[in-house]
C-alpha positions as CSV (number, residue, x, y, z in Angstrom):
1,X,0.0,0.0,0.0
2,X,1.1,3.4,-0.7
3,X,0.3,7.2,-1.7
4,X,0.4,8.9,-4.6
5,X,0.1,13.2,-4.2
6,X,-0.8,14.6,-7.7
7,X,-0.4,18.6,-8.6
8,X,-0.2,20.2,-11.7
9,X,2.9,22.3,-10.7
10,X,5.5,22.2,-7.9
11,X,7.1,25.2,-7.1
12,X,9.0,27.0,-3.7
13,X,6.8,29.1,-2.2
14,X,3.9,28.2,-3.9
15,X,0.7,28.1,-1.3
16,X,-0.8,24.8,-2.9
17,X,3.0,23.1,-3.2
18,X,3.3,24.2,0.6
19,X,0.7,21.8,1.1
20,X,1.5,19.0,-0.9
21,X,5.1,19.1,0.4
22,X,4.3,19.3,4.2
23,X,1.2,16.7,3.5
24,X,4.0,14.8,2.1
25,X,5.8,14.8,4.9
26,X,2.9,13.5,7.6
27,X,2.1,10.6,5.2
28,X,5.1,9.5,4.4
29,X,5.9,8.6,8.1
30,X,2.7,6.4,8.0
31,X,3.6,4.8,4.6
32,X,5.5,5.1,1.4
33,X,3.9,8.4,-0.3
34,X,5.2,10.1,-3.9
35,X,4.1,12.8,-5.6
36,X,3.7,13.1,-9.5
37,X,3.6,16.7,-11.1
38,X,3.8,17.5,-14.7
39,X,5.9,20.7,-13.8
40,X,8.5,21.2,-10.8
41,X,10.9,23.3,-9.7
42,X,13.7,22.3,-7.7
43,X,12.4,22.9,-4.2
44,X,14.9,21.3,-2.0
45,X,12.9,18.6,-0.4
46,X,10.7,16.8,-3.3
47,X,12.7,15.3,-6.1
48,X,13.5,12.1,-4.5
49,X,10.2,10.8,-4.1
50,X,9.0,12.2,-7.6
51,X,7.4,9.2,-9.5
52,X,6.6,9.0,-13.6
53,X,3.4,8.4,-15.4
54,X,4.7,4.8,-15.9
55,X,4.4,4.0,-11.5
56,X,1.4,5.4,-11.8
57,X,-0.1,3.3,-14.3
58,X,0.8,0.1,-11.6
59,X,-1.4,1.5,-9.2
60,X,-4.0,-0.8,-7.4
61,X,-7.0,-0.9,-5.4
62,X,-5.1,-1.0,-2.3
63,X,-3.0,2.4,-3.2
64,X,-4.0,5.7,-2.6
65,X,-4.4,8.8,-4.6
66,X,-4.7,12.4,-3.5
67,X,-5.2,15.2,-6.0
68,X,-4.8,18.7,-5.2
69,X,-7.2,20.9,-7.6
70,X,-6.1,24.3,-7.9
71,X,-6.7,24.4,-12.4
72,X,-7.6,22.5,-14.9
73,X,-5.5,20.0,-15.4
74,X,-6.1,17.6,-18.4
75,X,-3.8,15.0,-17.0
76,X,-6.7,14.5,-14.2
77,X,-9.5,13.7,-16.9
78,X,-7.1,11.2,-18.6
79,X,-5.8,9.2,-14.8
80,X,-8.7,9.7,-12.2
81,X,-11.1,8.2,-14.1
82,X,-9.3,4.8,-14.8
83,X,-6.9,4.7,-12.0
84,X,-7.8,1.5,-9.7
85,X,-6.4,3.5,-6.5
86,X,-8.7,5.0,-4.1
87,X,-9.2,8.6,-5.0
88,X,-9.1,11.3,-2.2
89,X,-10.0,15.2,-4.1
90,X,-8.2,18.5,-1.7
91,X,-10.1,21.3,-3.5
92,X,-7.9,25.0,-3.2
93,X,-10.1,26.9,-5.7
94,X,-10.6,28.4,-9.0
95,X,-10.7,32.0,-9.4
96,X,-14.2,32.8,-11.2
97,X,-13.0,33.6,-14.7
98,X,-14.7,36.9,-14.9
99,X,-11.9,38.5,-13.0
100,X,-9.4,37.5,-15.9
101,X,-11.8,38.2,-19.1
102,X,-11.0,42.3,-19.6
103,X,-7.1,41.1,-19.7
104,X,-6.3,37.0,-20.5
105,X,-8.5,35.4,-22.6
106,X,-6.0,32.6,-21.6
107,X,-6.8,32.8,-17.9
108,X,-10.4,33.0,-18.4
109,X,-11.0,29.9,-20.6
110,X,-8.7,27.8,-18.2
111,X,-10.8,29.0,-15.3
112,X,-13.9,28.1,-17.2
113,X,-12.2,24.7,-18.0
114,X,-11.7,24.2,-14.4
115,X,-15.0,24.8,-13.0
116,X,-16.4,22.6,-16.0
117,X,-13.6,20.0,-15.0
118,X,-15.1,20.0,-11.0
119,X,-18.2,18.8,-12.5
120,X,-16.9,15.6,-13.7
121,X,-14.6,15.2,-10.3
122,X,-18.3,15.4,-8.3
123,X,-18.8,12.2,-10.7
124,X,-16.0,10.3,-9.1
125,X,-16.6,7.9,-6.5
126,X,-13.9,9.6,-4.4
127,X,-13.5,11.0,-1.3
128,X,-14.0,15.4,-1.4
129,X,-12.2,17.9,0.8
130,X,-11.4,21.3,0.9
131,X,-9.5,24.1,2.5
132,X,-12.2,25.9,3.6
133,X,-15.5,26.0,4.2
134,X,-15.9,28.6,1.2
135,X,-14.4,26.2,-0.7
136,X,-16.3,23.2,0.3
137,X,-19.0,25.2,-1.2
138,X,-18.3,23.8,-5.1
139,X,-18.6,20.3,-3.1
140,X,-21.0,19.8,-1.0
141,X,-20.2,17.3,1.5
142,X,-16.5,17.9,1.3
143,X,-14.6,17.8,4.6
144,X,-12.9,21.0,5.5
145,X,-8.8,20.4,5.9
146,X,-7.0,23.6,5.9
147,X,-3.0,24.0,4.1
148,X,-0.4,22.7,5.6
149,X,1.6,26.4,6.3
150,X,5.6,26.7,6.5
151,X,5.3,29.6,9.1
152,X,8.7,28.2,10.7
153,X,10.5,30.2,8.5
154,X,9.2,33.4,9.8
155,X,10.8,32.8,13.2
156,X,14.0,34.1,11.3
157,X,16.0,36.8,11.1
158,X,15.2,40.2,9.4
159,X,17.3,42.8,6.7
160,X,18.4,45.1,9.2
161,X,19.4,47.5,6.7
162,X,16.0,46.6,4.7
163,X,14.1,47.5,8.4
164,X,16.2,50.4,8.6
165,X,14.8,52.1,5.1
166,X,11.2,51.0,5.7
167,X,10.8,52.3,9.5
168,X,12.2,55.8,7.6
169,X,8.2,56.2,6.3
170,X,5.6,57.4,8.8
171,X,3.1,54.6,7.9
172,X,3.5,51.2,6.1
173,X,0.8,49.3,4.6
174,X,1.7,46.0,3.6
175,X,-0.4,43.7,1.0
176,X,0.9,40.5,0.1
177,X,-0.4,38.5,-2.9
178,X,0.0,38.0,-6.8
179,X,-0.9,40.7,-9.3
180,X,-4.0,39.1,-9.8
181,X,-7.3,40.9,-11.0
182,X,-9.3,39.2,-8.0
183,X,-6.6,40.7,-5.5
184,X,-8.3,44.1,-5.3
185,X,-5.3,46.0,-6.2
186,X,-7.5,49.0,-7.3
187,X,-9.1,49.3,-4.0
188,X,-5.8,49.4,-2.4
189,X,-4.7,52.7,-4.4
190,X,-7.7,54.4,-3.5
191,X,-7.7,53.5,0.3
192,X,-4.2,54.8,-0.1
193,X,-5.7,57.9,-1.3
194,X,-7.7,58.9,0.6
195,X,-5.6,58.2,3.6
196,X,-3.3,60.7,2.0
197,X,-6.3,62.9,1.9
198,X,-6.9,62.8,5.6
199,X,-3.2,64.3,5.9
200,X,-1.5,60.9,6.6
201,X,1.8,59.9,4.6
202,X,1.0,56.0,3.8
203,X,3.5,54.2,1.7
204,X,2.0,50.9,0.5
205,X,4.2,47.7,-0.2
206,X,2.9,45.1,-2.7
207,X,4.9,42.4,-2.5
208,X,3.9,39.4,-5.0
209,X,5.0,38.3,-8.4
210,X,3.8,39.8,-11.6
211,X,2.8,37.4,-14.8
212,X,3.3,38.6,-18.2
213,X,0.3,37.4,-18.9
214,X,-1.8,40.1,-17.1
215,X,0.9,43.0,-17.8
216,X,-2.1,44.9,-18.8
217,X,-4.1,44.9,-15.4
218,X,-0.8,45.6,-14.2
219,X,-0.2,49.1,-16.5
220,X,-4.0,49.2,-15.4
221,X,-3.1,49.5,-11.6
222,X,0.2,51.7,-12.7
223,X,-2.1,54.1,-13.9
224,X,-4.3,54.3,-11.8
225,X,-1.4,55.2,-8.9
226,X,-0.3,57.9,-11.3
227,X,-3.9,59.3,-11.9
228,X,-4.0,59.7,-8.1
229,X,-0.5,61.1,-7.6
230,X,0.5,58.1,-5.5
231,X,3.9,57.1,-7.3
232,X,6.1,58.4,-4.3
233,X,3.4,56.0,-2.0
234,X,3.6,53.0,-3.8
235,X,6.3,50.1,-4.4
236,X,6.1,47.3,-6.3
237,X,8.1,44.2,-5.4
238,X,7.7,41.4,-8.1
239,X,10.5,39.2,-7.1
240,X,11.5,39.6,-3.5
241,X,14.0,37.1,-1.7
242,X,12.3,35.8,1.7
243,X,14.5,38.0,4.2
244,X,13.1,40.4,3.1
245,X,9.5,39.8,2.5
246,X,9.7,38.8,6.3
247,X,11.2,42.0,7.0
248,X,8.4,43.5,5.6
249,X,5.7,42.0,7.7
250,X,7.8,42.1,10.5
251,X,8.2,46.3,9.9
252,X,4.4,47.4,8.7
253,X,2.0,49.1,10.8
254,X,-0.6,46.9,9.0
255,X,-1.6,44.1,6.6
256,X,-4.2,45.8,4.3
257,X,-6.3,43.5,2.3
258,X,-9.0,43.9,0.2
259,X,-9.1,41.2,-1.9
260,X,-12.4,40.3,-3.9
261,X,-12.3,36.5,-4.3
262,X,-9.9,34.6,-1.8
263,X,-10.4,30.2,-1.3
264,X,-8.0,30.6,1.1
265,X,-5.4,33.7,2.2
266,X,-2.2,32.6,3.4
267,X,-0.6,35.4,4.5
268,X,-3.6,36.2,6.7
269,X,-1.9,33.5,8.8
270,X,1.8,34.9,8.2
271,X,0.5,38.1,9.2
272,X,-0.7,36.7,12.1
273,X,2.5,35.0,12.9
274,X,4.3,38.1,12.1
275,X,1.9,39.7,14.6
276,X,1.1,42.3,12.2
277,X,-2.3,44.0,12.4
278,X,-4.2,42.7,9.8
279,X,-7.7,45.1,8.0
280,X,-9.3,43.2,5.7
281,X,-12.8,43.3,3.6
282,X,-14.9,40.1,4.8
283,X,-15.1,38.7,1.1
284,X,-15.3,34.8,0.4
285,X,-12.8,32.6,2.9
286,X,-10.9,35.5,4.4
287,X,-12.7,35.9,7.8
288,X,-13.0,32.2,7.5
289,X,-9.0,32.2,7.5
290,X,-8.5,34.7,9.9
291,X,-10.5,32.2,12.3
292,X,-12.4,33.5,15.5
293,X,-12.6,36.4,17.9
294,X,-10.3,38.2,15.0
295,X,-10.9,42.1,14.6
């Protein structure tokens, strides 16, 4: 008997690879456990227990399958539905392709593709979960896991010399996520504005990696911090090494989010582990993620 952990993609620092990796981890000290990917990065923990299409084809009834669902993944149609393996489903979301259609026609159709591909999954005689209960929504009946988080790392040490030029500003805001059309970006520069309006100095950090692919809700937000006068209030990180990102949470005043579609948020929880106030809209799973008693 053994486990099989299947993801599209397996990248560091990746929210849904977090996940696989440290569910990995638990299972594999209960029995032998793999993971197949069609894409990886080299991530310092997973290549040795990487399998090929070929193991997987030897599955049997007494092996297990777990497939993480973030996108529509072809591969998924093609295995799931004639593997002999028992078939456990860990739903993260899809972003609803609206979001993407005024810039990727790409992102919306694979977005379309995925929620028509969670149809057939509810087909499967498998078991459902999901990260949240905002999630669990697309399956009903589907027990609520949350991630596995790596919030070890942010026990570590700062930039001092980073710290030193952020704690210059009179107020940082700091939102963490990728340039994403469902992030709320827009609603960020105008909070930013008018807290400039009502005489404060705000400089907001948006740390999170931008995709080619949506350069032009990316000009879209540029703009719009120009329109508003805002390009002395506003940096843009798109590739930021971890020391630093942690100095940032460690070094805000607060964790502004405003996000308009969120399965599950992350860096809510690093945030919280940062102990950095967090303000946030209450949209989809992030008071969920916050958890109780949270203000």
């Amino acid at each position: 008997m053994k486990a099989v952990i299947l993801t599209p993609t397996l990248v560091p620092y990746d929210a849904v690879s977090n996940d696989v990796r440290l569910q990995h981890k638990v299972l594999n000290e209960i029995l032998p456990s793999y993971i197949y990917t069609d894409s990886y990065k080299e991530d310092g923990y997973s290549s040795k227990y990487l399998i090929s299409k070929e193991d997987l084809a030897n599955l049997t009834k007494e092996d297990i399958i777990i497939y993480h669902h973030s996108v529509y993944w072809e591969f998924a149609d093609k295995f799931l539905f004639n593997t002999k393996a028992k078939i456990f489903i860990k739903y993260h979301n899809i972003t609803p392709p609206g979001f993407f259609s005024p810039y990727s026609r790409v992102y919306e159709n694979v977005c379309k593709m995925g929620y028509d591909q969670n149809k057939r999954l509810k087909t499967l005689n498998a078991v459902f979960m999901a990260d949240s209960k905002y999630n669990a929504l697309e399956f009903p009946g589907a027990k609520v896991v949350p991630v596995f988080t790596i919030l070890e790392d942010f026990n570590g040490e700062i930039d001092a010399s980073f710290a030193e030029k952020i704690l210059k500003n009179d107020l940082n805001i700091l939102f963490v996520g990728r340039f994403a059309p469902n992030k709320g970006h827009r609603h960020l520069v105008k909070t930013l504005y008018f807290l400039k309006e009502y005489g404060l100095n705000p400089t907001l950090h948006i740390a999170g990696g931008i995709d080619r692919e949506l350069i032009s809700y990316v000009d879209e937000i540029k703009r719009l911090i120009d329109f508003y006068s805002l390009s002395q209030n506003v940096i843009i990180y798109d590739k930021l090494e971890f020391k630093k990102l942690l100095t940032l949470y460690k070094t805000s005043d607060m964790f502004l989010l405003m996000s308009e579609h969120e399965g599950f948020c992350v860096p809510v929880l690093e945030s919280q582990k940062s102990s950095l106030p967090l303000v946030a809209v209450d949209r989809a799973a992030v008071k969920e993620t916050a958890g109780e008693n949270q203000l």
